[in-house]
N, C-alpha and C positions, 0 to 999 in steps of 0.2 A: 608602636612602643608606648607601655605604661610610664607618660613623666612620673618625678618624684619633686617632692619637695624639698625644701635642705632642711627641713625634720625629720626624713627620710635617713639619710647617712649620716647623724647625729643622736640614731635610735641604737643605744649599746652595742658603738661602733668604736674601735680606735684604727690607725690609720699610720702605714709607715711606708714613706718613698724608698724605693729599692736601691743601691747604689749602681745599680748596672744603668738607671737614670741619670741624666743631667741635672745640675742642680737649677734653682729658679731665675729664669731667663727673661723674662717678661719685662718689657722697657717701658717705660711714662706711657707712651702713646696705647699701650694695651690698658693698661693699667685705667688710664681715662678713660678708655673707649667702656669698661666696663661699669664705672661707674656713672658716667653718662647713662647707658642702660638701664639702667635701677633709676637712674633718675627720671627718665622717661616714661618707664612703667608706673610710677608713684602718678605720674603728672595725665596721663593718658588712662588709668585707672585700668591696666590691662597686667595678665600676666604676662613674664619676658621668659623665654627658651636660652638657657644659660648656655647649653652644651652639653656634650656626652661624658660622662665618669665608665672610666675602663678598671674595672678592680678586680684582683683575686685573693683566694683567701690566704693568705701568711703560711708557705710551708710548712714551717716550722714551728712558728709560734702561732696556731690558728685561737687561739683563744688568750685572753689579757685578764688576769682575776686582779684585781680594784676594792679595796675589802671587802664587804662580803657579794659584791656582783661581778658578774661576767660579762665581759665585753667581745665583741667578734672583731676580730684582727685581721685586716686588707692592707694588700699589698695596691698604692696608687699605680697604676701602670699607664696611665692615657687621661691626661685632662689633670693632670698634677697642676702644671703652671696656674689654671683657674683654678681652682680645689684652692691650692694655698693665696691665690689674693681675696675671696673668699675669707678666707680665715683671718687676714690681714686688716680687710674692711671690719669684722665685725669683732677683732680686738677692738680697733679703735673704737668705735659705736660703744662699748663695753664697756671700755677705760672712760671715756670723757662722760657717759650716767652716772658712774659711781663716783664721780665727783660731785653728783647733786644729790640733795638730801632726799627728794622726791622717788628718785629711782635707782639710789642707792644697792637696795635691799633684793630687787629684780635683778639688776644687771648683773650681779654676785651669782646668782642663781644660774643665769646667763653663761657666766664666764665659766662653771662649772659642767655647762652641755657644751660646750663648743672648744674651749680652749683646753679645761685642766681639771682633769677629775680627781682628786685627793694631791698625790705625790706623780700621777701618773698625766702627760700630754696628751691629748687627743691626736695630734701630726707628731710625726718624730721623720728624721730621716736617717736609716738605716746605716750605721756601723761610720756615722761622720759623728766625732764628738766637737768638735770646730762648730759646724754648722746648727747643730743643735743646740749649742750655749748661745750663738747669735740671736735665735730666734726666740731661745726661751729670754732671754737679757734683752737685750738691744732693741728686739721686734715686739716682741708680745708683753717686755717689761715685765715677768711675773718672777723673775732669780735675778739673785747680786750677778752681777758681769764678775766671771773667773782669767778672761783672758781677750786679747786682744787681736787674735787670729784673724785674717780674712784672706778673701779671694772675689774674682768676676761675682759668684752667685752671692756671697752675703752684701756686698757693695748694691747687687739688684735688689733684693730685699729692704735695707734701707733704703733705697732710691723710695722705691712703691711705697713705703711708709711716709714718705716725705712727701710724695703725690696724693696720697689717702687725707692726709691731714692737710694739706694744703683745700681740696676740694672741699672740703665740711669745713674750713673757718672762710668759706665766701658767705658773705652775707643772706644770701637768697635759701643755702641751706642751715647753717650754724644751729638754727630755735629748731631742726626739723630733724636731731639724730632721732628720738623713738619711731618716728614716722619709716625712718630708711632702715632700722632694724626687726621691723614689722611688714615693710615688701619685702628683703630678705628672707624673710622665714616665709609668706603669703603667698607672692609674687613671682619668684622664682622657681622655673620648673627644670629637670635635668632627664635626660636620657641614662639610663643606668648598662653597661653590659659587665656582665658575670663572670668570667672565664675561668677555667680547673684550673692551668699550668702558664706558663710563661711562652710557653713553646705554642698553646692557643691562641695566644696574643700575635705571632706569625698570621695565622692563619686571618685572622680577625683585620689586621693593618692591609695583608695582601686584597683583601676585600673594599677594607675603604680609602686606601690608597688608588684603584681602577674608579673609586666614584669621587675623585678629583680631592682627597686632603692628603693638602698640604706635608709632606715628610721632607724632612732633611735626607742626602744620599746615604749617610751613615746608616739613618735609622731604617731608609726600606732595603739598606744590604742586611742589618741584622734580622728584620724581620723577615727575611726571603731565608736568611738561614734557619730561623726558627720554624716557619713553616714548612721548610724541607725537612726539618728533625722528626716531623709529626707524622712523615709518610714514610719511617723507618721500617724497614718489619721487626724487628729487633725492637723490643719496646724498653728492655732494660738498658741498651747500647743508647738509645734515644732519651734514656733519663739523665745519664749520665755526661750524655755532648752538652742537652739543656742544662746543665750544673754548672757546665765550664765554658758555656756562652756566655751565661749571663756572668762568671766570676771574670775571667778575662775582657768581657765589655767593662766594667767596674775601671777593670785598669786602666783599659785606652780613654773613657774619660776622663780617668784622674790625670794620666799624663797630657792629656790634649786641653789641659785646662791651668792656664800659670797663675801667678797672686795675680795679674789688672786684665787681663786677656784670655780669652777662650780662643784655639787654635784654630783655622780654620780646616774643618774637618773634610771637605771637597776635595782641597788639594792633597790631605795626608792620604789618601782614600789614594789619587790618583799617584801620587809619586812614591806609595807602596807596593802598588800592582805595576809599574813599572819595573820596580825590581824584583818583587817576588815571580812575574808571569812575562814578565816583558814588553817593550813599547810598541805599539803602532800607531803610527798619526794620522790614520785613515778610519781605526774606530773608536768611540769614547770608550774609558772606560767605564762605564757602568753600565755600560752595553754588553762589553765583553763581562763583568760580572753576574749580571741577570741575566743575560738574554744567551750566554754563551757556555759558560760553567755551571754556574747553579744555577739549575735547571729543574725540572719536575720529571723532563725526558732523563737527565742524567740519571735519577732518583731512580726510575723505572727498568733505566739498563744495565745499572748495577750500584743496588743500594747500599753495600757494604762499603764499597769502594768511596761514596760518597761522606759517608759517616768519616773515612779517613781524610778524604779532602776538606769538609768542612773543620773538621779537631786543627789538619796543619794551618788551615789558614790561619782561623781566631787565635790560634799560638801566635804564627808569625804577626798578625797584624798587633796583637798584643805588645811582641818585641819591638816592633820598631815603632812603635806611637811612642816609647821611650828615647829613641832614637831620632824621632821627630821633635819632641822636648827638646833634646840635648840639641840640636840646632838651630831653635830659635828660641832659647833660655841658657844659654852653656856655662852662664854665672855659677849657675847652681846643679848641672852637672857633671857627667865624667864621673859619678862617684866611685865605681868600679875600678876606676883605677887605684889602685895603694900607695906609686908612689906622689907623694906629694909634688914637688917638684913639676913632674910630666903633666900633672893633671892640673896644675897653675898653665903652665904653655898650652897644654888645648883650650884650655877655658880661654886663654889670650888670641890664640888664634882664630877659636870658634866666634866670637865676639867681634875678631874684626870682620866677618864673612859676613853678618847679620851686617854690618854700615852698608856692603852693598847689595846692586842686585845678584841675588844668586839660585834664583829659578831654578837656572840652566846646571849648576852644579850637585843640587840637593840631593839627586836620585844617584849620582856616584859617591860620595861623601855616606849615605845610607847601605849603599852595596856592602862599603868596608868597618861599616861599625862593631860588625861580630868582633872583632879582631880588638875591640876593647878589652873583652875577656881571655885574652891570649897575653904571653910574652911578647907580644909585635904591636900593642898597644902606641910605642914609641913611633912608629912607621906612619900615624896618622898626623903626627902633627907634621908630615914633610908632604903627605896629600892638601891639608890646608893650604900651606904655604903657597902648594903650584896654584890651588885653587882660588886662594883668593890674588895670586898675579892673572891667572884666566878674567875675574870679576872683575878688576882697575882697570889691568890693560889693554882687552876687549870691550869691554862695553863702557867703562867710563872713559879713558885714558882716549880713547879712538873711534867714541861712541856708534860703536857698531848695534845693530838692531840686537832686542834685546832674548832674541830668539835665535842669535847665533852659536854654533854649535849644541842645540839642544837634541834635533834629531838622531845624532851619530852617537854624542856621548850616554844619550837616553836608551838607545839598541842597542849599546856596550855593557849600561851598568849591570841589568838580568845575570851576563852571565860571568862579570867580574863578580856578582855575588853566590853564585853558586858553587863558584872556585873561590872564594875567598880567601881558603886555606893553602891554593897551591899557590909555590912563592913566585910566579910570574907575574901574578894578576895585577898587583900594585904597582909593579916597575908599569906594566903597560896601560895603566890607566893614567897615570905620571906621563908617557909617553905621548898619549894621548893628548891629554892637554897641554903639556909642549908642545905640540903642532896647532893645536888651533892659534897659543899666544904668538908663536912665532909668525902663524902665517895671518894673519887679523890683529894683532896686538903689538906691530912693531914700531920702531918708533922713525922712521920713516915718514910712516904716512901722517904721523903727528907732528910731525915739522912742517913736511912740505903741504900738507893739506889742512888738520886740522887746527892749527891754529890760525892759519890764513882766512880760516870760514869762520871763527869766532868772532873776528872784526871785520867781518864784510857783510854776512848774513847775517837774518833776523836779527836783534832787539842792537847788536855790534856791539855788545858789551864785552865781548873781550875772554878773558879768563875768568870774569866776575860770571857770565853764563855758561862756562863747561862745569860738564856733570860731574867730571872729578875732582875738582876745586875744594870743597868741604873734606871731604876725604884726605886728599892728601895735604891739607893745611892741619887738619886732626892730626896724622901722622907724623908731619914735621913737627909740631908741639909736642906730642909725646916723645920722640927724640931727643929734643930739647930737655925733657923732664927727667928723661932715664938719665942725661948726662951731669944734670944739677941735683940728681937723687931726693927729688921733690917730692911734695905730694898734689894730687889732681887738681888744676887751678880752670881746666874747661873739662864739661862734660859731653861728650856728644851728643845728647838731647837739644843741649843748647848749639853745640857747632854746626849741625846739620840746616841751620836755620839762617842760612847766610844774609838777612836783610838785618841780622840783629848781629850777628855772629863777627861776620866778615868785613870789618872795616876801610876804606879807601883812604891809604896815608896823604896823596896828593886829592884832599876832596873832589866827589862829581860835581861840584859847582865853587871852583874856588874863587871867592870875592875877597878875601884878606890880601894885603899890601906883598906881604913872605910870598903869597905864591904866583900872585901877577908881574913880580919883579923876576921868578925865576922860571914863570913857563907863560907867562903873556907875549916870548918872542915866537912863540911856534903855533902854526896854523891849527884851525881846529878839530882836523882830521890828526894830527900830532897831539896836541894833547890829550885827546877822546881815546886816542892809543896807549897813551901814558897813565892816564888814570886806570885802566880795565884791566893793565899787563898786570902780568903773575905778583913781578916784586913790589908793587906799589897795593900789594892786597893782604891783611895780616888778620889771623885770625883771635880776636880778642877776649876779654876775659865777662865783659860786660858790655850790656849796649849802653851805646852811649847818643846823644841829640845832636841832629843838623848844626847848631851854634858849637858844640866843642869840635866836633870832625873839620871845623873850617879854621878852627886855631893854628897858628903858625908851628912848624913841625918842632922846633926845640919848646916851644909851651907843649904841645900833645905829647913830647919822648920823656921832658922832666917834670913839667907841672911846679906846682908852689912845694915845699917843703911838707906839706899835710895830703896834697892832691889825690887819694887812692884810685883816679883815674886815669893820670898820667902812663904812660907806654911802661914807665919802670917801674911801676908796682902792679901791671898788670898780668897777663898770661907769661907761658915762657918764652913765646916769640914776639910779646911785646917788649919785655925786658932785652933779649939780643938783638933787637931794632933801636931801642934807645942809646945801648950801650955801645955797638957797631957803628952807629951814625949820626954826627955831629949837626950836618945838617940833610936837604933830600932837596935833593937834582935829578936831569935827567940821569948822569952818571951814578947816581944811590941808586936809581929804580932799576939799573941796569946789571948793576954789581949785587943787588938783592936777588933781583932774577936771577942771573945764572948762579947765584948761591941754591937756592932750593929746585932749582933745576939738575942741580949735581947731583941733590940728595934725593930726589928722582930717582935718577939714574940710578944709584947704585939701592934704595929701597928696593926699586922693582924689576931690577936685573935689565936694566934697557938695553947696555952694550955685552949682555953676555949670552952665547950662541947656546939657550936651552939643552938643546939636542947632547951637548955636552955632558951635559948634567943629568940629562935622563936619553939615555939611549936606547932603543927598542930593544926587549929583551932579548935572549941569545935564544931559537928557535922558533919565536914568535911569528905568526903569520900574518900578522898584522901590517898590512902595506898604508900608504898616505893615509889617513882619514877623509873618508866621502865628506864633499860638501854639498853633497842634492841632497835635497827631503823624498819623501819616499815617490812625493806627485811632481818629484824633477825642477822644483825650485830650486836656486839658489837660495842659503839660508842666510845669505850678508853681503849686500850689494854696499859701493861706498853713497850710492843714490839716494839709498833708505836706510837713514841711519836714526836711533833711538833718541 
């Protein structure tokens, strides 16, 4: 391979990332590691092999007129992430010359090959106006900032900028930018590949993906699909799938991408093919994707047919990455739905799903989301409801492994989605998960066993180390709030964090006079019981220090007349702790207790016989729910518990 230099693609070049790309990913530690390189090369007096540049020429826009010149217009397609810190490093290099008078007048000249040729950028990224004001403002400093947008990838961009500049004001290099913008352009060698279409790039990845780089699963299913497009015999049919590959990838990253988080793309992959092709626990899927469906043989035994399979898939993967959004972001959406009202309640009930684990529910919950764009929209917020009692009262409330019922309900959801529309399928997914709460989520075994194992096994703290603790002291507070028509005094951010969150009203180490007078008669297996249990645990509005948690309880419920730390100005279960109780004995911690023990109860239907509420539909064939996995496990022993 002929390298190139970075004169080479700075030679009346301009340059646009596709959106069917991700945007810039690259963390501190890349970012370092690159300029370490350069810095090595400078030090060792050698050239350094930067990497491969994947480009093709701009469908559409193959050429960019610039006043009176022409420039050739590439599409980044492989080696973007480097390409733009690249550009990153050698703004900066740029900007801190033309701060000196000496180099002024170059660097200008400079800034005009690399970053900005009149009115026109060098890098742009394709059809994001978000990201392109970042970079032209924020990153490259050359236009007023218009707005205040962001997301995961402008966040990365400043990061790298903040590592850039951080590296050049160390001492060792600061007097040496000309020097490091001069191995940049010298120094620096690149591998260049060419390619016609997008659909080349398939062919191109399948190749250096077998010679061990590095892809994400996402990217070698699209590229297995792009390179099946190129073996069409139909080459018009094959231009057109390539049109709507890349326009429907665009989407699924835009949706697999929130403001502070990038989705993980493995699991949406697998808990899509779950329901679009159905579960098996004996093969991966991406096995059954590459090595099973899309194929080169399927390609060969009937390529028309494949053309249609490939079009349904990228549709459906398309739909439900939206789908996937809407369950771990649901703040923001449900927009589909019109009435207001309903679409406040799924957003409420989506929201509490995400507090727990809910693996095991994702791929049922996706089966029925068609049904958002239907008049039966209503009908999911009573699938949440059973779903998120499946999440508390199996796996937190009884902490059963967190792999139970995953196999049964996962070989259900395939073809509760395929029937979406006929009106059995919800009663029996509903049904479904009645059986599992009922028969692993009862509350039985949370009497007789597991609270008995809370203060005997491991750390024996009590109720302060069950899983569901955060949870349902989040819940009781909001209770509290709906009843006082307040507004949010805890956020979950902060309640999920119980060493800051969750306070002990009888301190774990009480040394004040107040509590030695009133629990220094009981041994210290009784007290160690007393402190851990449910009612002597509240969840607070702010943390607060080992010296105030040991304060005598009517100082911690009233405080001085200013105290905004006291019980009564704090959360709303600290305020009905203050107001409730005068002072706190054994008998408070016991009357707390089965206060929010009631409210248990009736939150999450303890004393009520499911089966009632959801009863197997009326010719349903559907008998008990299997509890073996497909290799004859048990999927929830009370031995192995999560």
């Amino acid at each position: 391979m002929d390298l190139k230099t970075l004169a080479h693609f700075f030679n009346q070049r301009m340059y646009s990332i596709p959106n069917y790309q991700r945007g810039y990913s690259w963390q501190e530690e890349n970012v370092k590691a690159l300029l370490d390189d350069l810095a090595n090369a400078i030090q060792l007096d050698n050239s350094h092999f930067t990497g491969t540049i994947t480009l093709n020429r701009h469908p559409t826009v193959p050429e960019v007129r610039v006043g009176l010149s022409s420039y050739q217009h590439y599409h980044l397609v492989d080696g973007q992430q480097r390409f733009t810190t690249i550009i990153l490093i050698v703004a900066h290099l740029i900007r801190e010359l033309k701060k000196l008078a000496e180099w002024k007048q170059e660097a200008t000249e400079k800034e005009g090959t690399y970053l900005k040729k009149k009115d026109q950028y060098v890098l742009a990224y394709e059809g994001d106006v978000a990201a392109n004001q970042h970079l032209r403002a924020r990153i490259l400093e050359l236009e007023a900032a218009t707005g205040q947008e962001s997301n995961i990838y402008t966040r990365n961009l400043t990061k790298a900028k903040e590592v850039i500049a951080k590296f050049f004001n160390q001492p060792l290099y600061c007097d040496k930018l000309p020097e490091f913008l001069g191995a940049m352009e010298s120094r620096l060698r690149f591998g260049e590949y060419l390619v016609e279409n997008s659909a080349q790039i398939g062919v191109l990845f399948e190749t250096m993906n077998n010679r061990g780089v590095a892809l994400s699963t996402l990217e070698i299913v699209k590229n297995r699909l792009l390179y099946l497009i190129t073996k069409l015999s139909d080459q018009d049919e094959a231009g057109r799938l390539e049109k709507e590959l890349n326009e429907q990838w665009a989407t699924i990253l835009r949706n697999l991408t929130l403001r502070s988080r990038s989705l993980n793309e493995d699991q949406f992959l697998e808990n899509h093919w779950v329901v679009y092709r159905g579960h098996s626990s004996r093969k991966k899927v991406k096995d059954q994707i590459l090595k099973e469906v899309f194929t080169i043989d399927q390609v060969v035994k009937d390529a028309p047919a494949m053309a249609v399979t490939i079009r349904d898939y990228i549709q459906s993967l398309a739909e439900h990455s939206l789908y996937w959004r809407y369950l771990h972001d649901p703040s923001t959406g449900f927009t589909e739905v019109a009435n207001k009202s309903l679409r406040r309640e799924l957003r409420d009930w989506f929201e509490r799903l995400n507090r727990l684990e809910m693996r095991t529910i994702r791929p049922v919950c996706m089966a029925f989301f068609p049904l958002l764009n239907t008049t039966r929209a209503n009908e999911l917020v009573e699938l949440a409801k059973v779903a998120e009692l499946f999440c508390f009262r199996v796996l937190k409330m009884n902490r059963r492994r967190s792999d139970t019922g995953l196999n049964d309900l996962w070989r259900r959801a395939n073809s509760w989605h395929q029937n979406v529309h006929s009106s059995p399928e919800l009663p029996s997914a509903l049904f479904t998960l009645a059986w599992w709460i009922e028969e692993y989520g009862g509350l039985t075994r949370f009497r007789e066993t597991i609270i008995e194992e809370m203060f005997l096994v491991g750390s024996k703290e009590g109720y302060y180390s069950w899983p569901g603790l955060p949870y349902l002291l989040y819940e009781y507070e909001e209770s509290l709030q709906e009843k006082a028509s307040g507004s949010t005094k805890v956020r979950w951010d902060f309640a999920q964090k119980r060493d800051s969150s969750i306070e002990h009203i009888l301190p774990q180490q009480p040394t004040a006079a107040y509590w030695t007078e009133r629990f220094g008669s009981r041994n210290t297996s009784q007290r160690r019981r007393a402190i851990h249990t449910l009612g002597n645990l509240v969840l607070v509005s702010r943390e607060r220090n080992a010296a105030l948690q040991n304060n005598p309880y009517p100082r911690k419920a009233k405080g001085a007349s200013d105290d905004d730390r006291a019980y009564c100005n704090g959360s709303y279960s600290e305020i009905a702790l203050a107001r409730r109780y005068k002072d706190w004995t054994y008998d408070t911690i016991s009357a707390r207790e089965q206060e929010i023990l009631a409210f248990m109860s009736e939150r999450w239907r303890l004393n009520v016989n499911l089966f009632d509420m959801y009863p197997a539909p009326d010719g349903d064939e559907l008998v008990t729910p299997s509890i073996v996995d497909e290799e004859g496990a048990d999927v929830s022993t009370d031995a192995d518990m999560s």
